[in-house]
N, CA, C and O atoms as a Tinker XYZ file with bonds, in Angstrom:
   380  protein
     1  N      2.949000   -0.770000  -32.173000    73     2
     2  CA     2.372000   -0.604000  -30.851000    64     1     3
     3  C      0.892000   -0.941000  -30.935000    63     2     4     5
     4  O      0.168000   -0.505000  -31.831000    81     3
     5  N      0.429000   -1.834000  -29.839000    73     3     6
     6  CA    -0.795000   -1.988000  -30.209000    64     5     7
     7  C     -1.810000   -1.645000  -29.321000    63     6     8     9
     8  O     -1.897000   -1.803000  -28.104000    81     7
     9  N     -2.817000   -0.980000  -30.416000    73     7    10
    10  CA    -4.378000    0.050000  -30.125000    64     9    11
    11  C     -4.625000   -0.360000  -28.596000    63    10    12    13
    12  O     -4.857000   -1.433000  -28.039000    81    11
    13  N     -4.484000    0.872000  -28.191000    73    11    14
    14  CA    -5.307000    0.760000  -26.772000    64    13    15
    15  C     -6.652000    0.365000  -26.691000    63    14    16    17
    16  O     -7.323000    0.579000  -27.701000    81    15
    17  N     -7.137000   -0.099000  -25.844000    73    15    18
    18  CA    -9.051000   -0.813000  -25.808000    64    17    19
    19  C     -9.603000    0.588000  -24.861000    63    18    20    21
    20  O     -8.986000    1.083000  -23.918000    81    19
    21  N    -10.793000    0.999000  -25.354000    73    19    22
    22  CA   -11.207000    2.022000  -24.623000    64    21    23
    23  C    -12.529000    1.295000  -24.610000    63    22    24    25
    24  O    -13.436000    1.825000  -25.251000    81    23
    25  N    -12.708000    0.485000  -24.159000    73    23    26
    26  CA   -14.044000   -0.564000  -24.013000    64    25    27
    27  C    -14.384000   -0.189000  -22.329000    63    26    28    29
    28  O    -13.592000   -0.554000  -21.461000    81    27
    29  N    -15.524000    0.501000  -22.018000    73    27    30
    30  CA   -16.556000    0.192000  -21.200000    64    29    31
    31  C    -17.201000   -0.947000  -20.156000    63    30    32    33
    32  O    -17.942000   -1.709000  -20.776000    81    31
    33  N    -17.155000   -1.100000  -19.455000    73    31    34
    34  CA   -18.146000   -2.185000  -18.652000    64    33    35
    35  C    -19.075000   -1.646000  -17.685000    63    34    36    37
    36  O    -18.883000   -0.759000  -16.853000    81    35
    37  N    -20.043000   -2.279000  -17.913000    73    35    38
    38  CA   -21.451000   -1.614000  -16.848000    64    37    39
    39  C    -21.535000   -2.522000  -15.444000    63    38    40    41
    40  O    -21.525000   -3.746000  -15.571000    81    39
    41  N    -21.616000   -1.944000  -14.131000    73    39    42
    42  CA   -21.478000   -2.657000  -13.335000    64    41    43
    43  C    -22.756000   -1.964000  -12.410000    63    42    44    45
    44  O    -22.766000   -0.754000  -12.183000    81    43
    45  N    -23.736000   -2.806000  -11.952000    73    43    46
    46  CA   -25.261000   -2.704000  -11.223000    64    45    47
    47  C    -24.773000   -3.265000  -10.089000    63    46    48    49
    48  O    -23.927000   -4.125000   -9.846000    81    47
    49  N    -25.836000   -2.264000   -9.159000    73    47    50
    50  CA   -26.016000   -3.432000   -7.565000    64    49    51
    51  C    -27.615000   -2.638000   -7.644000    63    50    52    53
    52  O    -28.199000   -2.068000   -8.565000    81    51
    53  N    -27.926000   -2.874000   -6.417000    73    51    54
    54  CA   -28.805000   -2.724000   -5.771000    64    53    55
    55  C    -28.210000   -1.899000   -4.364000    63    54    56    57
    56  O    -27.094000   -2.154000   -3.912000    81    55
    57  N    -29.087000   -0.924000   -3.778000    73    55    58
    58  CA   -28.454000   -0.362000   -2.476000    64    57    59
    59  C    -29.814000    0.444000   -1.903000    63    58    60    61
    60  O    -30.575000    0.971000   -2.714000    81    59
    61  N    -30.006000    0.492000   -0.841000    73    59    62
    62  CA   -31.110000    0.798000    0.186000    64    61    63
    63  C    -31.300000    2.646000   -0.873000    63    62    64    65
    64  O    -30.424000    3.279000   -1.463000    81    63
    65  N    -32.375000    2.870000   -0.745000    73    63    66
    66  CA   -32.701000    4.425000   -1.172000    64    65    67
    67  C    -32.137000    5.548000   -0.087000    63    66    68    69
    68  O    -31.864000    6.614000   -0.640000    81    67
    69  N    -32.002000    5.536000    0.752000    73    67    70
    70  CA   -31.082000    6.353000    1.313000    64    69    71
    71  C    -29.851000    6.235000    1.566000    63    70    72    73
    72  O    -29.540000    6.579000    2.706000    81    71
    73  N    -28.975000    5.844000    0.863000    73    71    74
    74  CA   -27.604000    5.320000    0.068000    64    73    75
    75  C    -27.746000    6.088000   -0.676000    63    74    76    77
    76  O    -27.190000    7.184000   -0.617000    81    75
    77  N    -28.418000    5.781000   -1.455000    73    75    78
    78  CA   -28.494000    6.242000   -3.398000    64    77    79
    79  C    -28.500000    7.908000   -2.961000    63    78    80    81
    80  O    -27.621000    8.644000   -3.410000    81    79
    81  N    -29.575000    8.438000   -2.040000    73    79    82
    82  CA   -29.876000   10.028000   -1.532000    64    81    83
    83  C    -28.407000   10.392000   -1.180000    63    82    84    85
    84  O    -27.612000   10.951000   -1.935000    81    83
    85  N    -28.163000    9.949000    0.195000    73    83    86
    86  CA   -26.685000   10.126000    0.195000    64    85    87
    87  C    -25.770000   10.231000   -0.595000    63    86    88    89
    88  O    -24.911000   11.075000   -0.337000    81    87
    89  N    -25.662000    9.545000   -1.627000    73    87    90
    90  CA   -24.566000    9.471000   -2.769000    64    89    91
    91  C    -24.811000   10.626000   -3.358000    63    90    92    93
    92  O    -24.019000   11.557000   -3.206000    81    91
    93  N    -26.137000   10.783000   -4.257000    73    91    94
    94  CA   -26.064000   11.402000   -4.815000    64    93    95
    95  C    -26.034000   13.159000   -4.396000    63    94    96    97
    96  O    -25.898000   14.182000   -5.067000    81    95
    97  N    -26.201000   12.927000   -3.207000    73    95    98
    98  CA   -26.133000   14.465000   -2.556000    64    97    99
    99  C    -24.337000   15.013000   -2.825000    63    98   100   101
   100  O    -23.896000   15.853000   -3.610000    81    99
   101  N    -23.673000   14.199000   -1.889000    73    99   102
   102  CA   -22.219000   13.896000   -2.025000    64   101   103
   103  C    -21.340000   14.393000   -3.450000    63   102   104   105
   104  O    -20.477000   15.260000   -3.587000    81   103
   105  N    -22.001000   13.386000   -4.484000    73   103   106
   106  CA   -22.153000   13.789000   -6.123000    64   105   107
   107  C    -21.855000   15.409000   -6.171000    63   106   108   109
   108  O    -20.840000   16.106000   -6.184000    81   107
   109  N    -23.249000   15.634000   -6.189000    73   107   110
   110  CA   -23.582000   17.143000   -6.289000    64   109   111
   111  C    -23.033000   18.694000   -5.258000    63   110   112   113
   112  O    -23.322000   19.890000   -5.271000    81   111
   113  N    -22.120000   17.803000   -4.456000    73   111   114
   114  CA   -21.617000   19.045000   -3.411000    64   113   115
   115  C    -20.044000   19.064000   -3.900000    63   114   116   117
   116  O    -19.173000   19.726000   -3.335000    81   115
   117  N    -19.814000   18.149000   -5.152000    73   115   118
   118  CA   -18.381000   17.850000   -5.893000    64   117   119
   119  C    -18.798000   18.423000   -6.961000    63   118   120   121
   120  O    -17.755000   18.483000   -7.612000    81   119
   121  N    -19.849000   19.031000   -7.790000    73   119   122
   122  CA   -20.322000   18.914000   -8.995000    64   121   123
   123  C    -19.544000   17.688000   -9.513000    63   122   124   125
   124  O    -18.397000   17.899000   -9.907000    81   123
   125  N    -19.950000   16.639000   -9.553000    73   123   126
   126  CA   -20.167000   15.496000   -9.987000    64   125   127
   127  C    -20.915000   14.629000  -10.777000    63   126   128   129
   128  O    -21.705000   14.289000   -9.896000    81   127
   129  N    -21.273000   14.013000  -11.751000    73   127   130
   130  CA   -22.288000   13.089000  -12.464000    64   129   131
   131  C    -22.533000   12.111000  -11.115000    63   130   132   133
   132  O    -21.681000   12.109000  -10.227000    81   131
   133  N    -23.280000   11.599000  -11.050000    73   131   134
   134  CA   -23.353000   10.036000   -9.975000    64   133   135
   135  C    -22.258000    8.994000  -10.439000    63   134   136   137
   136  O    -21.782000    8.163000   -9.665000    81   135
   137  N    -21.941000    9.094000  -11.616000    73   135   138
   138  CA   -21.330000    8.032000  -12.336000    64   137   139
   139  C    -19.749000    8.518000  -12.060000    63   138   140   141
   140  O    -19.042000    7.667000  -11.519000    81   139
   141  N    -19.260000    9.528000  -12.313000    73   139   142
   142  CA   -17.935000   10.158000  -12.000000    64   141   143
   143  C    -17.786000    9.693000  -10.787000    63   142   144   145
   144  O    -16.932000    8.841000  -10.541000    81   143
   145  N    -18.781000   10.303000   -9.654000    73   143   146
   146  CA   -18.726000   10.114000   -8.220000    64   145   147
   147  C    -18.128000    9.018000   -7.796000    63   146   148   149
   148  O    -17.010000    8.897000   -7.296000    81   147
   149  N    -19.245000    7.918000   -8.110000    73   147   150
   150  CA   -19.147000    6.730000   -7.922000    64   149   151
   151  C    -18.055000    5.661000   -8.500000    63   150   152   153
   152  O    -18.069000    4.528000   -8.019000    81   151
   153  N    -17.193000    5.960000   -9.428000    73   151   154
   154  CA   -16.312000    5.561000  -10.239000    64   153   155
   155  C    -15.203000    5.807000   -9.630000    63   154   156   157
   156  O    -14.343000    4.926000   -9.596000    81   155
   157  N    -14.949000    7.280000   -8.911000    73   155   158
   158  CA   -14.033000    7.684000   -8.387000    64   157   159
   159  C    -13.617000    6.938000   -7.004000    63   158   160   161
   160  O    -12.529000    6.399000   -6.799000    81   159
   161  N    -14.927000    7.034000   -5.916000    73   159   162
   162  CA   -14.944000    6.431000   -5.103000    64   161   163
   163  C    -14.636000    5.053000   -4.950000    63   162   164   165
   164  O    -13.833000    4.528000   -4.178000    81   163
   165  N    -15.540000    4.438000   -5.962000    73   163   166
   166  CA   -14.929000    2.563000   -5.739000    64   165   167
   167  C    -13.582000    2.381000   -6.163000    63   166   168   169
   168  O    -13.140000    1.348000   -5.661000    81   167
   169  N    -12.679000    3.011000   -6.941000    73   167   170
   170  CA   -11.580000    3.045000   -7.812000    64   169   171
   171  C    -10.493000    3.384000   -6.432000    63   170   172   173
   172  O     -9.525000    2.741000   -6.024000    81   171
   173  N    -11.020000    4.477000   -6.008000    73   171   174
   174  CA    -9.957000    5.172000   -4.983000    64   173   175
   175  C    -10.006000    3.765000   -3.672000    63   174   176   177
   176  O     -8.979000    3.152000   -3.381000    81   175
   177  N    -10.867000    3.570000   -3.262000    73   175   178
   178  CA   -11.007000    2.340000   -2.057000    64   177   179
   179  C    -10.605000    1.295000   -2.584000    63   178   180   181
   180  O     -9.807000    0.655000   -1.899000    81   179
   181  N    -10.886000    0.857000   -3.625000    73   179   182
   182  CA    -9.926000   -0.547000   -4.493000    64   181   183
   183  C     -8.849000   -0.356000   -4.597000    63   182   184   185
   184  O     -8.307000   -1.428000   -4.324000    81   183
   185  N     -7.879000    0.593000   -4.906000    73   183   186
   186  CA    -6.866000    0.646000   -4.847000    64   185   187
   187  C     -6.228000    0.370000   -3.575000    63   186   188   189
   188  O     -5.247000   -0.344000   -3.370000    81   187
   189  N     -7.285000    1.386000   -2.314000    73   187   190
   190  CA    -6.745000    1.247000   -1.385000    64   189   191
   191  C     -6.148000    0.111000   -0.700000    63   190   192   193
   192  O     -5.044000    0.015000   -0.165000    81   191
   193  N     -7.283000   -0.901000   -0.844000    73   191   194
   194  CA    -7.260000   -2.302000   -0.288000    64   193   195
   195  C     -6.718000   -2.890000   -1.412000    63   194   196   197
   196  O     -7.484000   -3.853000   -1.453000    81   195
   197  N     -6.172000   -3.007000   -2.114000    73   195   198
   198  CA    -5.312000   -3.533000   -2.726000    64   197   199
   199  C     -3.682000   -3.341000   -2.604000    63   198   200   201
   200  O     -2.853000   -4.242000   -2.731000    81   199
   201  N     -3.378000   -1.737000   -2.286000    73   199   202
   202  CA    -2.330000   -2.082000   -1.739000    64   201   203
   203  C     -2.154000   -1.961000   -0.596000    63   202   204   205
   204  O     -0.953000   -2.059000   -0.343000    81   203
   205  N     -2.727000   -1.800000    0.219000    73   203   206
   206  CA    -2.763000   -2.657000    1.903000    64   205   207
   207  C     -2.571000   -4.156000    1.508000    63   206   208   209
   208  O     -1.770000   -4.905000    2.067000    81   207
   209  N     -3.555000   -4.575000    0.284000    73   207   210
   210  CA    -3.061000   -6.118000    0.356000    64   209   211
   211  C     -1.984000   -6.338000    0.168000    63   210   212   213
   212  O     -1.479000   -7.073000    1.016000    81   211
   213  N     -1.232000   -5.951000   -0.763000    73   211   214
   214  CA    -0.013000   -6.211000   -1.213000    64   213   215
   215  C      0.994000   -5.916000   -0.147000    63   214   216   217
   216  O      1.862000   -6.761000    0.067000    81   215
   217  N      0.965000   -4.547000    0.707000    73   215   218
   218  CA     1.577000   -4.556000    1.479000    64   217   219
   219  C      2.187000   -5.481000    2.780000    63   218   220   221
   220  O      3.267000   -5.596000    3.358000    81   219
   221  N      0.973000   -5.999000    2.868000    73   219   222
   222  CA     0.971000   -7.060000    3.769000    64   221   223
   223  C      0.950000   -8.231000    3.409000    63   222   224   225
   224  O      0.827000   -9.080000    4.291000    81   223
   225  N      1.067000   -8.676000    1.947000    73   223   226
   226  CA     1.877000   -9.714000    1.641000    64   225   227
   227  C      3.370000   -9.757000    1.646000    63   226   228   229
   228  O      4.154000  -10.607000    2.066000    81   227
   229  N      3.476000   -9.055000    1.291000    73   227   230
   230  CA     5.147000   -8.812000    1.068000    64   229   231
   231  C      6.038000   -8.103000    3.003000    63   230   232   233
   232  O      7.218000   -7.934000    3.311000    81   231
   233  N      5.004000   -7.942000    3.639000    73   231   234
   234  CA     5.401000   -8.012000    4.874000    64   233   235
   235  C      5.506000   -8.993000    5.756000    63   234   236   237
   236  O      5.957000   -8.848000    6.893000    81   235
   237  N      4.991000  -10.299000    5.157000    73   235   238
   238  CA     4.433000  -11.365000    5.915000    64   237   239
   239  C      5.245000  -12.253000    5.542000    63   238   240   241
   240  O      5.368000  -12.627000    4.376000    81   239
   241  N      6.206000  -12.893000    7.011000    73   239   242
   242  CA     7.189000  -13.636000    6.651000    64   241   243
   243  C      7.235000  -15.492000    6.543000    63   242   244   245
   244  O      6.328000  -16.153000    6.037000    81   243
   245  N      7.724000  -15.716000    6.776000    73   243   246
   246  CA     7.774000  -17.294000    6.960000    64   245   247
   247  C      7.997000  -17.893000    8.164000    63   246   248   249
   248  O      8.824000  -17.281000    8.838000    81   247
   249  N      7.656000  -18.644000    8.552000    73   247   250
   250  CA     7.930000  -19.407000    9.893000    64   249   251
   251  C      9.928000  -19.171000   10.314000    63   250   252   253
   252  O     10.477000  -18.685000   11.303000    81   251
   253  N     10.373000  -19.645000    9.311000    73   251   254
   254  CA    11.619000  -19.896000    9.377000    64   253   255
   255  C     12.608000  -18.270000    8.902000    63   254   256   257
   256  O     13.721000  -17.971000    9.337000    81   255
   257  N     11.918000  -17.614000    8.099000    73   255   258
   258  CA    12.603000  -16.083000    8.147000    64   257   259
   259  C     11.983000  -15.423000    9.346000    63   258   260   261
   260  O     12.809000  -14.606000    9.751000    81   259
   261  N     10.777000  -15.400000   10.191000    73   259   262
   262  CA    10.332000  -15.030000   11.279000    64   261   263
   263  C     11.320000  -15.322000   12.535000    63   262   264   265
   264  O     11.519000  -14.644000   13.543000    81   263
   265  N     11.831000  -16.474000   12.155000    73   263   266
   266  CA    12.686000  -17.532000   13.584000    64   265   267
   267  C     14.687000  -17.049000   13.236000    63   266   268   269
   268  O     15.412000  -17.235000   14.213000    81   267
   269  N     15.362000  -16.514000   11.979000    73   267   270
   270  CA    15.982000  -16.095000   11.933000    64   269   271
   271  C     15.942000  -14.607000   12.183000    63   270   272   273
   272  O     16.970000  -14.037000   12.549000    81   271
   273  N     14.681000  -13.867000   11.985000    73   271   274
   274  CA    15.037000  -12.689000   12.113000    64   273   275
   275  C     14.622000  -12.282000   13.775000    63   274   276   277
   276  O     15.153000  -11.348000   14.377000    81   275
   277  N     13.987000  -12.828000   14.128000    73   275   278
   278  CA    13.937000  -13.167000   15.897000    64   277   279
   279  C     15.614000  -13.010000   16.359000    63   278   280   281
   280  O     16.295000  -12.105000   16.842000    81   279
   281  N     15.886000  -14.612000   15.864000    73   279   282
   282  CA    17.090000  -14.626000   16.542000    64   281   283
   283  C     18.492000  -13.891000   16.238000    63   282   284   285
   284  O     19.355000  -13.988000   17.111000    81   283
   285  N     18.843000  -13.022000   14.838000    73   283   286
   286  CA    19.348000  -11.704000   15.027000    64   285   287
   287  C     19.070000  -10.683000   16.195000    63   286   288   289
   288  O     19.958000  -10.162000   16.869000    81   287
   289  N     18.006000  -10.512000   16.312000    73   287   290
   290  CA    17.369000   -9.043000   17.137000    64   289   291
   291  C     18.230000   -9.392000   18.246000    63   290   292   293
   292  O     19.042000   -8.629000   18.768000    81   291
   293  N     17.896000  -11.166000   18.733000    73   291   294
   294  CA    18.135000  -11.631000   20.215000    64   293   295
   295  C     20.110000  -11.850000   20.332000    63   294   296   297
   296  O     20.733000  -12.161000   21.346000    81   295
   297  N     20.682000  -11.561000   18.948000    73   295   298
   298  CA    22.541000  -11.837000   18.845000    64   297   299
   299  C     22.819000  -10.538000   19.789000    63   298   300   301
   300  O     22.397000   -9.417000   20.073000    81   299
   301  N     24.036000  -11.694000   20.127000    73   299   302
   302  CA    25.127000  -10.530000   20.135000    64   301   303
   303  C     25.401000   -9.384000   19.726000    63   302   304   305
   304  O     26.386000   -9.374000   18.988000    81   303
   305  N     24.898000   -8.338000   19.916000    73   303   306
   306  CA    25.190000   -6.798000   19.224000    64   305   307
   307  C     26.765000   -6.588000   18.995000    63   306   308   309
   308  O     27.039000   -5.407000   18.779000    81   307
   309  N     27.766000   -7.384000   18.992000    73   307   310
   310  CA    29.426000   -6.807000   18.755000    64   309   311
   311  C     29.342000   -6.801000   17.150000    63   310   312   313
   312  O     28.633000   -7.489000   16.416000    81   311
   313  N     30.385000   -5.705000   16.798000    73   311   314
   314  CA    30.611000   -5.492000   15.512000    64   313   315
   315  C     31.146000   -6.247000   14.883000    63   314   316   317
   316  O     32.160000   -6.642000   15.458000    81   315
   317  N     30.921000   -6.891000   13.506000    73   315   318
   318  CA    32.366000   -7.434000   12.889000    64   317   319
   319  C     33.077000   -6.636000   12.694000    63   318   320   321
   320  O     33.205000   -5.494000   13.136000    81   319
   321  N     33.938000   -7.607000   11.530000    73   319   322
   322  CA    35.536000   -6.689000   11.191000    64   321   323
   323  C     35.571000   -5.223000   10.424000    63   322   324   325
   324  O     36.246000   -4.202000   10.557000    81   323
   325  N     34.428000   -5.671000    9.499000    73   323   326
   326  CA    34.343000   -5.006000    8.679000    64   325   327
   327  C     33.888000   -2.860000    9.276000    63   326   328   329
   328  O     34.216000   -1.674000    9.241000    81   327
   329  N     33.045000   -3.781000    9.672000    73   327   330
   330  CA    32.705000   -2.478000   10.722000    64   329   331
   331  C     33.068000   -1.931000   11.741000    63   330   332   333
   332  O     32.781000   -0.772000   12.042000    81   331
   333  N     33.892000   -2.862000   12.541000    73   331   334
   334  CA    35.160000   -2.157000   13.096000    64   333   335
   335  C     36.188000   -1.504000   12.599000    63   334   336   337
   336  O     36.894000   -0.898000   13.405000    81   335
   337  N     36.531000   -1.461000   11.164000    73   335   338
   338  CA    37.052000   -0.778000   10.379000    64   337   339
   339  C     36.984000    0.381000    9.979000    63   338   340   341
   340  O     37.836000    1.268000    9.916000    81   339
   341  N     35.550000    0.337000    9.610000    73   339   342
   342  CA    34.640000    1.214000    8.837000    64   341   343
   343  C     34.863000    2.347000   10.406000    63   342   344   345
   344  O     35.522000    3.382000   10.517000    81   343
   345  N     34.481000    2.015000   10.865000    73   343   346
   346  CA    34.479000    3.288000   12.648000    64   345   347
   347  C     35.573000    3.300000   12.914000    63   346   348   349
   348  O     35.419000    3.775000   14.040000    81   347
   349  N     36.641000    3.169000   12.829000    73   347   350
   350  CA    38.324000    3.117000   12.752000    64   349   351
   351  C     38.600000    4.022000   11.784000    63   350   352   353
   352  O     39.226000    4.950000   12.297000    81   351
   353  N     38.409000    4.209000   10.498000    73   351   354
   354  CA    38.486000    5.064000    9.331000    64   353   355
   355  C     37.702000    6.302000    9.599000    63   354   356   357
   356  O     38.233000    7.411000    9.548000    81   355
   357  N     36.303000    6.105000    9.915000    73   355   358
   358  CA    35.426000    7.065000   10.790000    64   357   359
   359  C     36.262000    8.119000   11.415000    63   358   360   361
   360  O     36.601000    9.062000   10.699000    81   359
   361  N     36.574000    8.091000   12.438000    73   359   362
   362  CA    36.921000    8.517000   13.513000    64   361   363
   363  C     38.420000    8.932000   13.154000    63   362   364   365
   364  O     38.684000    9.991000   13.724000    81   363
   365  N     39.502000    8.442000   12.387000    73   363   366
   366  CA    40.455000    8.968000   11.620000    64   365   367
   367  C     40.260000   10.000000   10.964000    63   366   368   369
   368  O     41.110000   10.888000   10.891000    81   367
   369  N     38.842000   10.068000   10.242000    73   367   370
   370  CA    38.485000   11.394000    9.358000    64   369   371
   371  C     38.081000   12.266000   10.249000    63   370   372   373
   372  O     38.421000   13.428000   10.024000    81   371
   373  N     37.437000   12.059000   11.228000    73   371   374
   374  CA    37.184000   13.257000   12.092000    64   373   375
   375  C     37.999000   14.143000   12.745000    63   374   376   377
   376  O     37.817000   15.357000   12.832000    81   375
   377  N     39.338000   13.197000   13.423000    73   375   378
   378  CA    40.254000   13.940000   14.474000    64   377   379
   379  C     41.103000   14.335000   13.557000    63   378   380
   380  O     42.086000   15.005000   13.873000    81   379
């Protein structure tokens, strides 16, 4: 099995001084480091929007699965066989 990496990366911005006040107030009403805080926070919102992204890839259809699944909604609602069966057997078990 191979060694997990417990390697570090340092990541800087820049942000207006009453940001930084804010944050770090925030920090401290969690007992928090700034660094915990802030780690937590970008981590938790990245995730977020990440799977919103994903979600909405995998929700997002195709021209042509959009235009079949349209035109289901717009069918004929009658049952097939199968399921006329199935509610035939149904309804045998009940009465």
């Amino acid at each position: 099995m191979p060694a997990k990496s417990s390697s570090n990366s340092r990541l800087e911005f820049r942000l207006p001084s009453k940001w930084r006040s804010e944050i770090e107030r925030a920090a401290q009403l969690q007992n928090r480091t700034l660094t915990e805080f802030a780690t937590s926070v970008l981590t938790e919102a990245a995730r977020k929007i990440i799977a919103e992204e994903d979600q909405r890839a995998h929700l997002t259809l195709s021209i042509g699965d959009r235009d079949r699944f349209l035109a289901m909604l717009d069918a004929d609602p009658t049952p097939n066989r199968a399921l006329q069966a199935a509610a035939k057997r149904q309804r045998q078990r009940i009465l």
